[in-house]
Rosetta silent file (secondary structure, phi, psi, omega in degrees, C-alpha in Angstrom):
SEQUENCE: XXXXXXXXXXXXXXXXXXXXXXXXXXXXXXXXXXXXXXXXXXXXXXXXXXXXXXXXXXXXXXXXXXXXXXXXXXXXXXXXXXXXXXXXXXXX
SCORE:     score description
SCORE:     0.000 S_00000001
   1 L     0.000  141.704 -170.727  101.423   98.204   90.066 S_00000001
   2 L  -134.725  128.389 -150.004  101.692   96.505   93.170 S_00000001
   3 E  -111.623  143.423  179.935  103.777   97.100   96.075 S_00000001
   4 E  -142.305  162.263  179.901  105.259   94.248   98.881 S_00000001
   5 E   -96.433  112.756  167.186  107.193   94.609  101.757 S_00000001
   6 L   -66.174  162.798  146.996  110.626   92.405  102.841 S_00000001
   7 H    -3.293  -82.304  168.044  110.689   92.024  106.724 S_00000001
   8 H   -65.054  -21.449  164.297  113.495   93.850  106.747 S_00000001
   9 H   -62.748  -42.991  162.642  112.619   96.851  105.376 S_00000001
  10 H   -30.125  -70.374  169.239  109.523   96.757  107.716 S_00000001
  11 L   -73.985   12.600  179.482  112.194   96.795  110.352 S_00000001
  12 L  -113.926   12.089  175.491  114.160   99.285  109.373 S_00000001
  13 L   -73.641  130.161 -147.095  111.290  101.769  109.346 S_00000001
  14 L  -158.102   91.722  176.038  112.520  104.533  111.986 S_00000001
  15 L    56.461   31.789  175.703  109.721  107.167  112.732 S_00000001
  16 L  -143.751  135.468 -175.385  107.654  106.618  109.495 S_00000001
  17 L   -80.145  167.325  160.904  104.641  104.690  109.557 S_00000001
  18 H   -77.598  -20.894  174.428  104.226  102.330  107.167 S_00000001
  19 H   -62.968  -26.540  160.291  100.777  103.630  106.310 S_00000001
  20 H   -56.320  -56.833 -126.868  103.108  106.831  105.175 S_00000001
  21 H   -94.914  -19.653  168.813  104.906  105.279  103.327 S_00000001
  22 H   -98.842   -7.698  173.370  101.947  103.931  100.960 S_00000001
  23 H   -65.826  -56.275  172.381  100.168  107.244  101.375 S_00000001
  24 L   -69.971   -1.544 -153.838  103.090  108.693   99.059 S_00000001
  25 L  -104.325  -29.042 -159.898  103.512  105.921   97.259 S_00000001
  26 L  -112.252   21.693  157.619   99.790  105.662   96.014 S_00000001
  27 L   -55.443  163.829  175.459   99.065  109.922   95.576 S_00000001
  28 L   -68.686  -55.749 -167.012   97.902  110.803   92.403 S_00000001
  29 L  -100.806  105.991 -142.548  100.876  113.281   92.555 S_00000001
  30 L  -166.702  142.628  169.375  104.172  112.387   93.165 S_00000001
  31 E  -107.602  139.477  167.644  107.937  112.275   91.668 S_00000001
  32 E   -83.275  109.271  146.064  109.504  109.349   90.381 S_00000001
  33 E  -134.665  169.900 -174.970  113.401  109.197   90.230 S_00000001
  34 L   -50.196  145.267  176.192  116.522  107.373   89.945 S_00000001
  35 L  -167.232 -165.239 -121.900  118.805  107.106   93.006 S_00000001
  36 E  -174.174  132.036  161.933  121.150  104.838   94.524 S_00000001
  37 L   -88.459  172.995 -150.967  120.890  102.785   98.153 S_00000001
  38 L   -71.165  -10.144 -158.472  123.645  103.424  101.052 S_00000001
  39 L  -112.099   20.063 -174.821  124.881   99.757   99.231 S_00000001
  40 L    51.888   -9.258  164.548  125.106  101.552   95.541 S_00000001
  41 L   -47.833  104.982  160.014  122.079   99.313   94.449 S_00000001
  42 E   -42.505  135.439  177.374  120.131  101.287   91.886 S_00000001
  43 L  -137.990  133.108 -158.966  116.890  102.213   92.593 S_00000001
  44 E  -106.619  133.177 -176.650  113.826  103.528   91.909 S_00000001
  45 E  -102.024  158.954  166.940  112.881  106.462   94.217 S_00000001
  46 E  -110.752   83.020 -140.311  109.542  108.162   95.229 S_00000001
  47 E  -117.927  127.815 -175.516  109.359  111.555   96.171 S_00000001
  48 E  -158.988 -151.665  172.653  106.082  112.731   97.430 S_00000001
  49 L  -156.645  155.803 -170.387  104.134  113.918  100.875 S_00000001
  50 L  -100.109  140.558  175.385  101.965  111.928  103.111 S_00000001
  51 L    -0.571  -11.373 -173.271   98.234  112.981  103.857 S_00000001
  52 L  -118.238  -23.258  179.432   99.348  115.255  106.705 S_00000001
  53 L   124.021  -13.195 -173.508  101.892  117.191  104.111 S_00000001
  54 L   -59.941   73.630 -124.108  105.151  115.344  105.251 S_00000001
  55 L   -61.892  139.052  176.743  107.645  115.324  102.802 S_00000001
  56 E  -141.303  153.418  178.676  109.240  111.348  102.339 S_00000001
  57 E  -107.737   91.960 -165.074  111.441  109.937   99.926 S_00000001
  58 E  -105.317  142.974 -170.295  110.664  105.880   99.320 S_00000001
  59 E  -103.423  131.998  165.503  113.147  103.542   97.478 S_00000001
  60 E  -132.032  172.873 -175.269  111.932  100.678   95.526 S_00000001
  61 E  -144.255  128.776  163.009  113.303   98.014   93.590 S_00000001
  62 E   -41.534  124.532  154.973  111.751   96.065   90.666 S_00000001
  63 L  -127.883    3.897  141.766  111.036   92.357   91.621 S_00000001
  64 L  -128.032 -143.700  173.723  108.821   91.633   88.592 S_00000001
  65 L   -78.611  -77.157 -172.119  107.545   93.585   85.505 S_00000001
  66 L   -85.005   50.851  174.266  104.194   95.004   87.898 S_00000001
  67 L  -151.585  115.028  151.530  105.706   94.124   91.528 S_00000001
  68 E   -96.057  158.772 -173.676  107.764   96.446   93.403 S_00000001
  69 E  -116.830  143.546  125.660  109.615   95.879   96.792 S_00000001
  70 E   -73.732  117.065 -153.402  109.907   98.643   99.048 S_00000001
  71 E   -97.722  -23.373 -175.298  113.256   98.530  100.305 S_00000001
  72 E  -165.285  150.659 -175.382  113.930  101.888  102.444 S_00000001
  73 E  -116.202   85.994 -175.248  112.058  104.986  103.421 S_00000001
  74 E  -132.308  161.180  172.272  113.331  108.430  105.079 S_00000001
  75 E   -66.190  172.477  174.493  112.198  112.138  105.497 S_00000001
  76 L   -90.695  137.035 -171.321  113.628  114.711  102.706 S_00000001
  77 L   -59.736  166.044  144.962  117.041  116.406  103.576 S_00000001
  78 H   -58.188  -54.826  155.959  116.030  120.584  103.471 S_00000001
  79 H   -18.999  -86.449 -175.489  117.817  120.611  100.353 S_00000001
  80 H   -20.984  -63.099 -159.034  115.585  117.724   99.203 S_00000001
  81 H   -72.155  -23.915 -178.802  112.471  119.463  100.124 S_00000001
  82 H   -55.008  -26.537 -158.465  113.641  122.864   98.391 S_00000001
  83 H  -101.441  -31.396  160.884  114.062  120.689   95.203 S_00000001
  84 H   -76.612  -26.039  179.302  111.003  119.218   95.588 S_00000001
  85 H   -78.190  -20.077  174.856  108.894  122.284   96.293 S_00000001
  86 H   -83.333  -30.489  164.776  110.412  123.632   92.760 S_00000001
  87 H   -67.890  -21.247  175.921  108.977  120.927   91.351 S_00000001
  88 L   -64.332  -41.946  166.893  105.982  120.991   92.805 S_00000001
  89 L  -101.889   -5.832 -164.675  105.466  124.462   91.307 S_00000001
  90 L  -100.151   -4.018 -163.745  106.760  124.043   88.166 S_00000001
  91 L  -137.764   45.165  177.010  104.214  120.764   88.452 S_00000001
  92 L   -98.453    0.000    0.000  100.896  122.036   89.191 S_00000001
């Protein structure tokens, strides 16, 4: 699977490195799910933590069968991470 960057996405990166953002993307351990962009565009999200423990949630979007784009990046709500840390245990 192979991952590419738009521009814009670059530039819309807001106190996440991009080197996070492939640190989560290429763990061993990590959740995959469905989600939505602020534009209703379905998406497929990545919920993981980066080499220092930091939880981030990264949105991709198919742009072939093995090419993904990464389109948007953010930390996990509190919520987020509580939902993730049950998974986490329930997913050891």
């Amino acid at each position: 699977m192979g991952f590419e960057w738009p521009d814009w996405a670059l530039d819309m990166l807001i106190g996440i490195s991009p080197n996070e953002v492939m640190q989560v993307l290429t763990k061993q351990r990590r959740w995959p799910r469905r989600g939505r962009g602020s534009t209703g565009i379905e998406m497929l999200t990545i919920w993981g933590r980066t080499a220092a423990g930091r939880p981030l949630i990264v949105g991709l979007r198919q742009a072939e069968p093995w090419q993904w784009q990464i389109v948007a990046a953010r930390p996990m709500s509190p919520e987020q991470v509580a939902e993730f840390e049950k998974w986490e245990q329930e997913n050891q």
